[in-house]
C-alpha positions in Angstrom: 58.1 3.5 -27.3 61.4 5.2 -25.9 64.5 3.4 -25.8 68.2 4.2 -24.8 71.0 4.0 -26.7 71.8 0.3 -24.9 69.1 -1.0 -26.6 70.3 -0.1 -29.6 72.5 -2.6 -32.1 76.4 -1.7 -31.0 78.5 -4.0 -32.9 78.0 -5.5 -36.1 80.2 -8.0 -38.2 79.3 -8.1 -41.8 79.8 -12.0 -43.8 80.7 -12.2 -47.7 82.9 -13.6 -49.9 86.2 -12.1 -50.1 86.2 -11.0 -53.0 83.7 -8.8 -52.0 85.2 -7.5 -49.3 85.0 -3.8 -50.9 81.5 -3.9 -50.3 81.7 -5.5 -47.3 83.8 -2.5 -46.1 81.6 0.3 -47.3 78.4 -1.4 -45.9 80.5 -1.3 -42.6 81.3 2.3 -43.2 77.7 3.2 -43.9 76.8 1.3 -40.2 79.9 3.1 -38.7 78.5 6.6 -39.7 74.8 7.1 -40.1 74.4 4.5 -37.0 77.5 4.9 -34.6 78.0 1.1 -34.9 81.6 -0.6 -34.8 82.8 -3.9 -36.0 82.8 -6.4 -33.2 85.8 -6.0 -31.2 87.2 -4.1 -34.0 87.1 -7.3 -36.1 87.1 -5.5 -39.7 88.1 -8.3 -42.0 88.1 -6.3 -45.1 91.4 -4.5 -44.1 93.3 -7.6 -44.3 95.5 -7.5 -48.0 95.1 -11.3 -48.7 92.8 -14.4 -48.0 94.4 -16.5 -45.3 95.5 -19.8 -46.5 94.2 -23.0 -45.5 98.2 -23.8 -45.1 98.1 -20.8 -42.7 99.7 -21.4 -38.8 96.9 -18.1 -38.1 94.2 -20.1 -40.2 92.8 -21.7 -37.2 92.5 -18.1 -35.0 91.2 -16.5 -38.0 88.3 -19.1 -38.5 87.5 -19.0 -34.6 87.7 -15.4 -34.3 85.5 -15.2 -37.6 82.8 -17.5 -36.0 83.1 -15.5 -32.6 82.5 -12.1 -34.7 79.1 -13.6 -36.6 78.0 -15.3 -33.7 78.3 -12.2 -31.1 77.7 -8.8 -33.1 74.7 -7.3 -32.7 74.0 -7.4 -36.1 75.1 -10.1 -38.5 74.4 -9.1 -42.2 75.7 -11.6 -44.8 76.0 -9.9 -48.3 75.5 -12.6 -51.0 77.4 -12.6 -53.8 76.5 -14.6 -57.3 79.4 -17.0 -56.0 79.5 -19.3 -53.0 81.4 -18.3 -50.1 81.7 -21.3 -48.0 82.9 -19.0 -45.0 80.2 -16.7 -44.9 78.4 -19.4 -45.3 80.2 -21.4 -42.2 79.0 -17.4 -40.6 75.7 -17.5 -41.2 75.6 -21.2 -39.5 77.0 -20.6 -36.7 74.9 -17.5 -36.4 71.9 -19.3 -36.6 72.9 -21.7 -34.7 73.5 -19.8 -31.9 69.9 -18.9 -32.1 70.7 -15.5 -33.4 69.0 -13.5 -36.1 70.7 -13.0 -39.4 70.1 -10.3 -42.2 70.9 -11.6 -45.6 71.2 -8.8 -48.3 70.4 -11.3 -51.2 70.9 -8.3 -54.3 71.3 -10.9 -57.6 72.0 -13.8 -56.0 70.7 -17.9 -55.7 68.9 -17.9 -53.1 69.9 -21.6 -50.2 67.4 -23.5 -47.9 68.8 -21.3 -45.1 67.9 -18.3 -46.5 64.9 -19.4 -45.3 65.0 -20.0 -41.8 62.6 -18.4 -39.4 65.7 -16.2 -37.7 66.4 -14.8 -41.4 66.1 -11.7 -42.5 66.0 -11.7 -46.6 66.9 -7.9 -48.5 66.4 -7.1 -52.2 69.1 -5.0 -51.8 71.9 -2.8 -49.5 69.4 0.1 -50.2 66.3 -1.7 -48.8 68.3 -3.2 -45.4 69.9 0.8 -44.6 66.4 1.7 -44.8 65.1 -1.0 -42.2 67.8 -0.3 -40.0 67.1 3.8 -40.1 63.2 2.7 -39.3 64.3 0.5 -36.5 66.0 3.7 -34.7 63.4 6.0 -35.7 61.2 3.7 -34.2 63.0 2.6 -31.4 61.3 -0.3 -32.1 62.7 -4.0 -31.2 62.3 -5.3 -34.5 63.9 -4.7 -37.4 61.3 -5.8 -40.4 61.3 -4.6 -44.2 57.7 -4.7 -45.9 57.2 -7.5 -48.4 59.8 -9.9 -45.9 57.4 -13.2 -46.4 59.4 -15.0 -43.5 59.3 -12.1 -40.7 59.0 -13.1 -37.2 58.7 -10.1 -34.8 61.9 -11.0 -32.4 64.7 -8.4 -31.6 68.0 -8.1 -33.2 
């Protein structure tokens, strides 16, 4: 199958708990550099120093511009973390709701009823999700799907 570089994923916006934002930034480097992806409209979350307040006069852009980001990247990946994050949680929603396909890099952590959904993607780990993505562009395939995903459904990104 030969594809062009427009079929391709473009943007991506990576979801996790701020805390985990280190993470979150070197997965986006990794997509940056081995993929030539960017962050959606240069939305790169993990640069900011603090979490916004609720109390925050920006808290209202943030939250909209965060929901924009997971609902319109090419790529959505959420990284779980062994705590909740309500707002990558509030990501992966509006994700799905938007009838978009979500990866969900799951590494040690409790897996929710929305983890599986049929538009779900569900990784052991960073390492096994870096490796679908670099079969998907060998490929040039329109699917991205790990072996051993029990809730794959062949649909593109």
């Amino acid at each position: 199958m030969s594809f062009t570089l427009r079929d391709m994923p473009q943007s991506f916006y990576v979801a996790s708990r701020f805390s985990n934002k280190g993470n979150a930034s070197r997965l986006g480097t990794i997509l940056k550099q081995q993929f030539g992806m960017h962050w959606f409209r240069d939305h790169d979350w993990t640069r900011l120093e603090t979490e916004t307040p609720i109390t925050s006069p920006f808290a209202p852009v943030f939250a909209a511009r965060d929901l924009l980001s997971a609902t319109n990247a090419d790529l959505f990946v959420k990284l779980l973390t062994t705590d909740r994050s309500f707002g990558a949680f509030a990501e992966l929603g509006a994700r799905l709701g938007a009838g978009r396909i979500a990866h969900v890099i799951a590494e040690q952590a409790v897996l929710h009823l929305f983890h599986a959904h049929p538009m779900v993607r569900l990784y052991e780990s960073e390492e096994q999700f870096i490796a679908a993505v670099q079969a998907y562009y060998q490929s040039g395939s329109a699917v991205i799907a790990p072996a051993g995903v029990s809730n794959y459904v062949p649909e593109p990104f």
